[in-house]
Every structure is written in structure tokens, then in C-alpha cells.
N, C-alpha and C positions, 0 to 999 in steps of 0.2 A: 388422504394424499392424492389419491385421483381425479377427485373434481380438480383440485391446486391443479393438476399436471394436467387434463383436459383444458381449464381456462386460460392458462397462461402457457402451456408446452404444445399444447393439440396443435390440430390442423389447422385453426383458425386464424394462430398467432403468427402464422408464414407473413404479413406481408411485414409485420415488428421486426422479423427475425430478418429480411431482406432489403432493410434497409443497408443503407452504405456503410452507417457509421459504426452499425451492430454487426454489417461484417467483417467489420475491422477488429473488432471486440471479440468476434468468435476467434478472427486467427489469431491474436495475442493468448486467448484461454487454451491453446493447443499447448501454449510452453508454459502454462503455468503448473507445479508441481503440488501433488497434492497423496498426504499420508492417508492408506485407505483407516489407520487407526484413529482420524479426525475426523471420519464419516459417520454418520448414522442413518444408514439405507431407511431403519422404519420410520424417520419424523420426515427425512429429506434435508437434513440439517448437517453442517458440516465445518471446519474451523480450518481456513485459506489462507496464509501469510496474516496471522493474527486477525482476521476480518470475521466475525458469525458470517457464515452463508447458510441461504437456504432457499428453497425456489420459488419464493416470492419476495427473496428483501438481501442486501448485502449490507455492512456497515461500513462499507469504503464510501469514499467521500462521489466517487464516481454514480455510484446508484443514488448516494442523496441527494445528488443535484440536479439528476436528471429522471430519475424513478422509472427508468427500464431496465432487462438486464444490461450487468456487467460482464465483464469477462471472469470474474471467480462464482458465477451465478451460469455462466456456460457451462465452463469446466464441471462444477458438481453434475450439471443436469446431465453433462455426458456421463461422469461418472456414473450416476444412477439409473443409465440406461433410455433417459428421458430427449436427450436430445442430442444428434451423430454430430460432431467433429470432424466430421472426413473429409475427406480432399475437396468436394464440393464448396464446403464453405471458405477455402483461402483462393479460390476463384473468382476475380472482379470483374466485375463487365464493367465495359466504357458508359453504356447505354443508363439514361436515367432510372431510378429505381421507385417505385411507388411510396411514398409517408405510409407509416402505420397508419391506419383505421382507427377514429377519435376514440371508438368501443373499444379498442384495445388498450390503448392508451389510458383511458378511465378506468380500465379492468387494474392495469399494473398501479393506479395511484390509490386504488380503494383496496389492493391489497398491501402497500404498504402504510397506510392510513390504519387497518387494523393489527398490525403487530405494535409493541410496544414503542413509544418514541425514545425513549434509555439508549436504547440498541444503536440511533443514529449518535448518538455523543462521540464527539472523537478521545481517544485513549489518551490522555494526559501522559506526560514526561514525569518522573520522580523529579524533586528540584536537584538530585545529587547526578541525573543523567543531563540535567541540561548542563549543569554545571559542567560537566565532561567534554559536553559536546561543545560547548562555548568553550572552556581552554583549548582544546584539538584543530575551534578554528582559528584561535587565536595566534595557534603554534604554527599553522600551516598558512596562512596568511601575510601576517604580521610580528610571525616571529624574526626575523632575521635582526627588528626592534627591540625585540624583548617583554612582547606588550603580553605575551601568554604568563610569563614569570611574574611580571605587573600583575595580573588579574591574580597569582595564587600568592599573594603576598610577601614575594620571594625578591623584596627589591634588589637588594644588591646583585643577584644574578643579573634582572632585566636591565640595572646599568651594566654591567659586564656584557650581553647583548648589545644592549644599545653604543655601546664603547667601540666594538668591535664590529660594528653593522658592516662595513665597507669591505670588509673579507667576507669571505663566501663560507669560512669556517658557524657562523648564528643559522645562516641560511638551507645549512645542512643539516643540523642539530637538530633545529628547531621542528624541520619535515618527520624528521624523526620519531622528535617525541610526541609530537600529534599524532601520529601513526597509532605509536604504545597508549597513547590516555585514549585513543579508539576503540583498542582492543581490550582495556582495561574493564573489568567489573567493576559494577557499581558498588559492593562490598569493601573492594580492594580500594576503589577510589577515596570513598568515604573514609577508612581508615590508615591512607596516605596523606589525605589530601585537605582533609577537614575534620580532623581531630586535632 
């Protein structure tokens, strides 16, 4: 782990880290929360708002697209003692900032060239959570129509909706129960909702 933390934490990587855009990335990584029982001080590995982190690679879509650190690629390194967070970095200057160094820049693509490509896949939806999430925006949308009732094959309701659109009584209901199939489990859904 100390060559990782020398090539891409060391001294070298200050001018990566002093970009503008990375310091915008460190001071968002200050509020990001992170359970030290998601850590693993000896790999440098770590589990961030469902993302793998680690101090060469994040699986957000942010480090894929761009292959420098992210801000859940901050946060660990501070965690790990590898790189400060402190007041320093939520300090912007007006003054232009230097581009990373193209060696750096090739340092961060050749080490995320050797971790696994699995790792960048984004995390699929269950089909019984989209399904949720599609009624919820249904409800909260276009419910005052009835068009969320329509989608769970609950017609007579969504004409009862739609019968009544012109009161404010579907309009309030409707914010409602998007709310609740928000908060709802997927368990509970499935067994409400699609059985």
C-alpha cells in the first residue's frame, strides 16, 4: 500500500490535487459520512454511500468518467491518514491553478486500468424497485390524473382520479402516496403490489 500512497498521495501528486476542479471535490469529501466499520485500514479499501472506494479507483460514475480522484477517494485518503482535509483545502484562490502533470495523469489511468473493469458496472435497480420508483413518480407528478393507479392496474380508482382532477382533493392524495411507495420496501411492495 505505500508505493499506491507514494504514487498517487505523495508529494508529487500536489499539482492533481491543486487543481480547481479537485478542490472543489476535496471540500464536498469534508461532508461526506463515512462508518469507520466500512473501512479496511490494511488493503485501503473502503464501502462510501454504496460505492467500493479505494486509493486508486472509486465505482461512482464521477471517477469513471474522469479517472482522478473523487470526493469518496478524498474522504478515505483522509480517513486513512493519507491525505488532510483541513481548512487549507476549502480555500479558493481567484488566481489560475496549474493542470495536473500528463505523468500524473497516466499514473491515475494505469492504475485504474489494473483493477478489475466489474468494479466500474453501475449497480442495477431490482425490476420490483423501479417499479416503485416509477408508481412514486407517477403519484407525485401525475397523480392528480390518476395515471399512478393506471400504471398498478387499479382502473377504477385512476377514473375516480381522473373524475375528480379539478379539486385539489387527487392532488393531495396522490403526493401522499408517492411519499409512502417511497418509503416502502421492496418486500412489502412486491407483496402489495404484485402478487
Amino acid at each position: 500500500m505505500e508505493d499506491i500512497i507514494a504514487r498517487f498521495w505523495g508529494p508529487a501528486s500536489g499539482r492533481l490535487h491543486n487543481q480547481t476542479e479537485q478542490r472543489f471535490r476535496q471540500a464536498r469529501a469534508i461532508g461526506v459520512p463515512i462508518i469507520p466499520q466500512h473501512v479496511d485500514r490494511d488493503s485501503g479499501h473502503a464501502r462510501i454511500h454504496d460505492y467500493a472506494v479505494c486509493l486508486w479507483e472509486c465505482t461512482c460514475p464521477d471517477f469513471g468518467e474522469r479517472q482522478v480522484p473523487c470526493k469518496h477517494m478524498y474522504r478515505l485518503a483522509h480517513e486513512l491518514g493519507v491525505f488532510d482535509l483541513g481548512h487549507e483545502c476549502i480555500t479558493y484562490h481567484n488566481k489560475p491553478v496549474p493542470d495536473a502533470a500528463p505523468s500524473q495523469v497516466a499514473a491515475w489511468q494505469h492504475a485504474a486500468q489494473r483493477t478489475p473493469r466489474a468494479l466500474h458496472q453501475p449497480r442495477e435497480k431490482s425490476p420490483i424497485t423501479q417499479h416503485r420508483h416509477t408508481t412514486a413518480a407517477l403519484a407525485i407528478c401525475l397523480g392528480t390524473f390518476g395515471a399512478h393507479k393506471f400504471y398498478l392496474n387499479k382502473n377504477w380508482m385512476g377514473a375516480v382520479y381522473a373524475v375528480f382532477f379539478w379539486t385539489a382533493i387527487p392532488t393531495l392524495v396522490s403526493i401522499v402516496e408517492g411519499l409512502i411507495y417511497l418509503s416502502t420496501s421492496d418486500a412489502r411492495w412486491q407483496h402489495a403490489y404484485l402478487t
